[in-house]
C-alpha positions as CSV (number, residue, x, y, z in Angstrom):
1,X,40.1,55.3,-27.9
2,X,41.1,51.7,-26.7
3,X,42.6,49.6,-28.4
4,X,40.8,45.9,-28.3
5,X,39.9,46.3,-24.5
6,X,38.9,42.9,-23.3
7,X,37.9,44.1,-19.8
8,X,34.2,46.1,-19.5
9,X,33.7,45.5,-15.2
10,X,32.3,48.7,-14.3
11,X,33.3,47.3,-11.0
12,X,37.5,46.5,-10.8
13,X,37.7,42.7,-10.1
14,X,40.9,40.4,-9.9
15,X,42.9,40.6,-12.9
16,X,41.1,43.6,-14.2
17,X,43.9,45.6,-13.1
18,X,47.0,43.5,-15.3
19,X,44.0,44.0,-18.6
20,X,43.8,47.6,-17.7
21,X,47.6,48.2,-17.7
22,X,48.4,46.7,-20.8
23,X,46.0,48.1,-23.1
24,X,46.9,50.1,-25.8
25,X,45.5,53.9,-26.8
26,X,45.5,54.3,-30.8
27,X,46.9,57.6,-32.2
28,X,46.3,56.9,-35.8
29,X,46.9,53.3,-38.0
30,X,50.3,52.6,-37.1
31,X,50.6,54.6,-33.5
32,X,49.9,53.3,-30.3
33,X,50.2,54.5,-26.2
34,X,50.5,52.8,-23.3
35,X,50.9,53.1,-19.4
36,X,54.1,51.2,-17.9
37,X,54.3,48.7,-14.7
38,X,57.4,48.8,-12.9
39,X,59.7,46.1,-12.5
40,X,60.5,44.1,-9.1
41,X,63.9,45.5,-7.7
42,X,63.5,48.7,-9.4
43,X,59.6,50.1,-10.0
44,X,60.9,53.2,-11.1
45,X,62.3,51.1,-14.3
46,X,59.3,49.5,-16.8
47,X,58.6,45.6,-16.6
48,X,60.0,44.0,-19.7
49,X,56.9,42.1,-19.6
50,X,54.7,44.6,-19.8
51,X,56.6,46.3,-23.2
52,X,56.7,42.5,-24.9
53,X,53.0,42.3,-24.4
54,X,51.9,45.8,-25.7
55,X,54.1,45.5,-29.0
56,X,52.6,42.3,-29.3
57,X,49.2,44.1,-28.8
58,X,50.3,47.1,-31.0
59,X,51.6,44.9,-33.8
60,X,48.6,42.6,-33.6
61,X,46.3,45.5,-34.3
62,X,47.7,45.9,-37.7
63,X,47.7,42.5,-39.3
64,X,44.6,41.2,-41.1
65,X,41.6,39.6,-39.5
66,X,42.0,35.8,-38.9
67,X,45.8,36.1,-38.3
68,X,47.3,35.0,-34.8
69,X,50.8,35.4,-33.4
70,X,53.6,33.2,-34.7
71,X,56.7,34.5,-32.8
72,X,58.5,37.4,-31.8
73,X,62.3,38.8,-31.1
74,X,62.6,41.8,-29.2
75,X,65.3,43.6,-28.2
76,X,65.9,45.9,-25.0
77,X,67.6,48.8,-26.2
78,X,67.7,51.4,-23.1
79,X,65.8,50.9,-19.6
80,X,62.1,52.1,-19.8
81,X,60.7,55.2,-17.5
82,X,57.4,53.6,-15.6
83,X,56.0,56.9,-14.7
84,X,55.9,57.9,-18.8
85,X,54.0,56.7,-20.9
86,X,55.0,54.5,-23.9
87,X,54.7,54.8,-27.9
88,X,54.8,51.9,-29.9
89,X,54.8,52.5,-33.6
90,X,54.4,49.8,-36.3
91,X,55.7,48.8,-39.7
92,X,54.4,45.7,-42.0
93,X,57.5,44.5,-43.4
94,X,56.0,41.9,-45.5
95,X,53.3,39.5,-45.6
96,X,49.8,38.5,-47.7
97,X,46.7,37.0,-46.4
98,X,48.0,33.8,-44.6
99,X,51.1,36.0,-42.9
100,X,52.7,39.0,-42.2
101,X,55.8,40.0,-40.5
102,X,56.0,43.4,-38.2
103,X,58.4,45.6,-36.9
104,X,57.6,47.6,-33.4
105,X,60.1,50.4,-32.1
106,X,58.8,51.6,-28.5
107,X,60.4,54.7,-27.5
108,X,59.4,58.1,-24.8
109,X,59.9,61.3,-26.4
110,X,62.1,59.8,-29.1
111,X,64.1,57.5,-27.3
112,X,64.2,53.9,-28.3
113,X,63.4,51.7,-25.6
114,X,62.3,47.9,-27.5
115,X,62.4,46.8,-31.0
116,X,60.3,43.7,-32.1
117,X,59.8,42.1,-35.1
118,X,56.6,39.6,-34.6
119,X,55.4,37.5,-36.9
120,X,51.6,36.7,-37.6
121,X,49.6,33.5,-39.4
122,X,46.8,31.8,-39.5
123,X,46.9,28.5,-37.7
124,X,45.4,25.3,-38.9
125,X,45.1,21.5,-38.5
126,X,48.1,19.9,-40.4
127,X,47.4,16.9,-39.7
128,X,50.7,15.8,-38.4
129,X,53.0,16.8,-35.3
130,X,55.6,16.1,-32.9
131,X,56.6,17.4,-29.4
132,X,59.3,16.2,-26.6
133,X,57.7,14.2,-23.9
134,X,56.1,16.6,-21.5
135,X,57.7,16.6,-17.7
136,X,56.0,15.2,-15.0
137,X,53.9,18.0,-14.0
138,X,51.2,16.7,-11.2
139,X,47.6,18.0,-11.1
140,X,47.1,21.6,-11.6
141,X,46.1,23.9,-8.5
142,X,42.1,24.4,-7.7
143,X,40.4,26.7,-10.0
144,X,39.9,29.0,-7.5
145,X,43.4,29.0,-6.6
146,X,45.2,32.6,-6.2
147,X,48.8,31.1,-6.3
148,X,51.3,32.8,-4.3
149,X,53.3,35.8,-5.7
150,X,55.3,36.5,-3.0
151,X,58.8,38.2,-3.7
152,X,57.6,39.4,-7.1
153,X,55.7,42.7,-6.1
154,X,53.5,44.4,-8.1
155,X,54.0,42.5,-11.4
156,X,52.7,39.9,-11.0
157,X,49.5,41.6,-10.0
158,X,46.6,39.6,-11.8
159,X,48.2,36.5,-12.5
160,X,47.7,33.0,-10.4
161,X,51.1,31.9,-9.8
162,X,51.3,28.6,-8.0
163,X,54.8,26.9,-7.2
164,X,55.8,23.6,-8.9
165,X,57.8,20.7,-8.5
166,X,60.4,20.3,-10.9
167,X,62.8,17.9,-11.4
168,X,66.3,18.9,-13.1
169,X,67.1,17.3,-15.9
170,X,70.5,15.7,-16.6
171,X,73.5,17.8,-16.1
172,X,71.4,21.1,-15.2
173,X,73.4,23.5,-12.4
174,X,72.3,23.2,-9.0
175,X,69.3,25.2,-8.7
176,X,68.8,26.6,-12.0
177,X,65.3,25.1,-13.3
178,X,62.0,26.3,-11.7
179,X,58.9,25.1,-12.4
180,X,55.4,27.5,-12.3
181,X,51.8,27.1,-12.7
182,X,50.0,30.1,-14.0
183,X,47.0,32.0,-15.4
184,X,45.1,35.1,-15.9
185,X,43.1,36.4,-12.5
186,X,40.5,37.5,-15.5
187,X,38.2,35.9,-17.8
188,X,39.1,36.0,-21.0
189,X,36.8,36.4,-23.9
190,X,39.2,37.4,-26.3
191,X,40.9,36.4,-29.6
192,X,44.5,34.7,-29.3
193,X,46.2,37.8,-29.8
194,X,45.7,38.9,-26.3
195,X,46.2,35.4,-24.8
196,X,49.3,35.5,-26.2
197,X,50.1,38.9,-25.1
198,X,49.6,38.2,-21.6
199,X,51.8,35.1,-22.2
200,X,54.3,37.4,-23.4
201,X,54.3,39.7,-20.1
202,X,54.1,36.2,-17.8
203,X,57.0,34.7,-19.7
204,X,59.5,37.4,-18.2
205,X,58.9,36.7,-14.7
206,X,61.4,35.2,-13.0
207,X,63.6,34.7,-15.6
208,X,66.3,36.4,-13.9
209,X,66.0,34.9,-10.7
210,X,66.3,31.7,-12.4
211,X,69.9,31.9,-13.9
212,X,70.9,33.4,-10.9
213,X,69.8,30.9,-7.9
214,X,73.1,28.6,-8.3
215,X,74.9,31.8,-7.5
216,X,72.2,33.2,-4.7
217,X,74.7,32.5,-1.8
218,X,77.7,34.4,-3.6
219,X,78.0,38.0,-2.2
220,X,76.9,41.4,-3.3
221,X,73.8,43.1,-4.6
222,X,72.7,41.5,-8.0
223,X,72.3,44.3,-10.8
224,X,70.5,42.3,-14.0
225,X,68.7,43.4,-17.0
226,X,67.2,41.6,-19.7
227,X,69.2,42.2,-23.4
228,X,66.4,40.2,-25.3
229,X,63.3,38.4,-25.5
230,X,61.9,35.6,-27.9
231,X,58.7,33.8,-28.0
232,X,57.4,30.8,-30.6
233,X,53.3,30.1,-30.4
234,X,52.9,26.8,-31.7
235,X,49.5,25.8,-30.6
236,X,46.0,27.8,-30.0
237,X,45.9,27.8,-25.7
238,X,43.9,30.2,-23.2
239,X,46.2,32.2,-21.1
240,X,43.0,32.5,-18.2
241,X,43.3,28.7,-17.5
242,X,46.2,26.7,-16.1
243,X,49.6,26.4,-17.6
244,X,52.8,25.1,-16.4
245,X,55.8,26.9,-17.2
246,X,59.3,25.7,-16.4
247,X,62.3,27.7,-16.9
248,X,66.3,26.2,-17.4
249,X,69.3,28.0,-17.4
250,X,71.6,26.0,-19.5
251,X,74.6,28.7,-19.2
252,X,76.3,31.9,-17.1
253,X,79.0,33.2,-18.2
254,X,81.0,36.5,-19.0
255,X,78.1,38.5,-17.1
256,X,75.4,36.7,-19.4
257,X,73.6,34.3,-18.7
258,X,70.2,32.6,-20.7
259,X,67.1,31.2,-19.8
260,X,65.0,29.0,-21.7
261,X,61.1,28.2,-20.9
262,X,58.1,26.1,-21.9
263,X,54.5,26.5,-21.3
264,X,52.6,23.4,-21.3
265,X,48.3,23.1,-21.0
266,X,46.8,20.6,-18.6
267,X,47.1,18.1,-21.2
268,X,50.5,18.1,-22.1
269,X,50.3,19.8,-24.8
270,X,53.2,22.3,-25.3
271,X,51.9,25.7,-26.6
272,X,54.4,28.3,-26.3
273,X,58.6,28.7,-26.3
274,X,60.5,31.8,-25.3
275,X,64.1,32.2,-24.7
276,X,66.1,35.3,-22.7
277,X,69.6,36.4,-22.6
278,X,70.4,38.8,-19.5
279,X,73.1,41.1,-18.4
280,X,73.8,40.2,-14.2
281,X,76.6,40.5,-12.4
282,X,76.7,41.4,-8.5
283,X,78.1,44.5,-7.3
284,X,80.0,44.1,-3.6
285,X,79.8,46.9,-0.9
């Protein structure tokens, strides 16, 4: 059986396909299967996007009703297979009725591919808050607007991704900032735990790309691989309408390099965090 399938067209529309992909089949309480999508430069090798999201999914599955995702740390442990599938099994380490914290090992045929802990609470209306001023953002694309995904191959299949201007801030290497707007290609009537999954998957695009474009004229083929993945939820959002998502690489060095991101709504209202630590180097001849 599905798991929580948010998509019913009997008829394949746009975004269906992304929805598809990442559901999860159950195999008993703790147990979950899913199908891979293959990464940009290498589609042989599983999107790290797409393994965030379905532990998020899998892990989400377990908590108690009412609970939404907090955060999550994953680790990459060993490069994925996108023609196998994937299992994702699940253990509560803790928690009550307002929280619980989980632990998600992926693996195929009994080798480890992710580990995630993700947390899980109930949100509600403190009364109080504080956030940075958001960046200048301008007006978010049309509504019909498919973006433009070129250069990022299948994965981004499903998603509006529209370019964005985006000023450096102070001190920032040449080129390393990007700005993005994006959304789900599919409506979603769904609780928060799949708009943040397919938060999760978005939140890995490009990430590479960005740490490397002050190096982009240096030459040699680039080899990179993502070593980890974190993600803080601090407001309820919808991952089907418009947000803008701006990436900074603050550092490279030693053949690591990090990249830090924000997702902000049409108000200005910033909704989700995430942070990445990658393995790149270039290999000449």
């Amino acid at each position: 059986m599905s798991c929580d399938d948010p998509c019913a067209h009997a008829d394949p529309g746009p975004g269906c396909d992304l929805i598809r992909q990442l559901r999860l089949t159950r195999i008993d309480a703790g147990r979950f299967t899913g199908r891979l999508r293959g990464g940009r430069s290498d589609p042989g090798r599983a999107f790290g996007g797409c393994l965030i999201a379905q532990a998020l999914l899998a892990a989400g599955a377990t908590v108690p009703d009412g609970q939404a995702p907090g955060s999550l740390h994953a680790y990459f442990v060993s490069p994925g297979d996108a023609s196998r599938p994937m299992r994702y099994t699940v253990g509560q380490l803790g928690g009550g009725r307002a929280s619980t914290l989980c632990q998600v090992t992926a693996d195929q045929e009994g080798v480890t591919r992710l580990v995630m802990l993700a947390s899980f609470r109930r949100f509600s209306d403190a009364g109080t808050d504080h956030q940075r001023t958001a960046p200048a953002q301008g007006p978010p694309p049309a509504a019909d607007d498919d973006g433009d995904a070129a250069g990022l191959g299948g994965i981004a299949d499903g998603l509006s991704l529209h370019a964005a201007a985006a000023a450096p801030e102070p001190g920032a290497a040449p080129g390393a900032y990007r700005a993005t707007w994006v959304r789900l290609r599919h409506e979603l009537d769904a609780g928060p735990l799949w708009h943040a999954a397919v938060l999760g998957y978005a939140s890995d695009i490009a990430m590479i790309r960005t740490i490397d474009q002050p190096h982009r004229d240096q030459p040699g083929r680039r080899l990179g691989a993502s070593v980890d993945h974190a993600m803080w939820f601090h407001r309820p959002f919808r991952a089907d309408e418009w947000l803008w998502y701006a990436q900074r690489s603050p550092v490279y060095a030693g053949g690591r390099g990090t990249c830090q991101g924000e997702f902000y709504d049409t108000a200005g209202r910033l909704v989700a965090s995430c942070a990445q630590e990658v393995s790149l180097r270039r290999v000449v001849g």
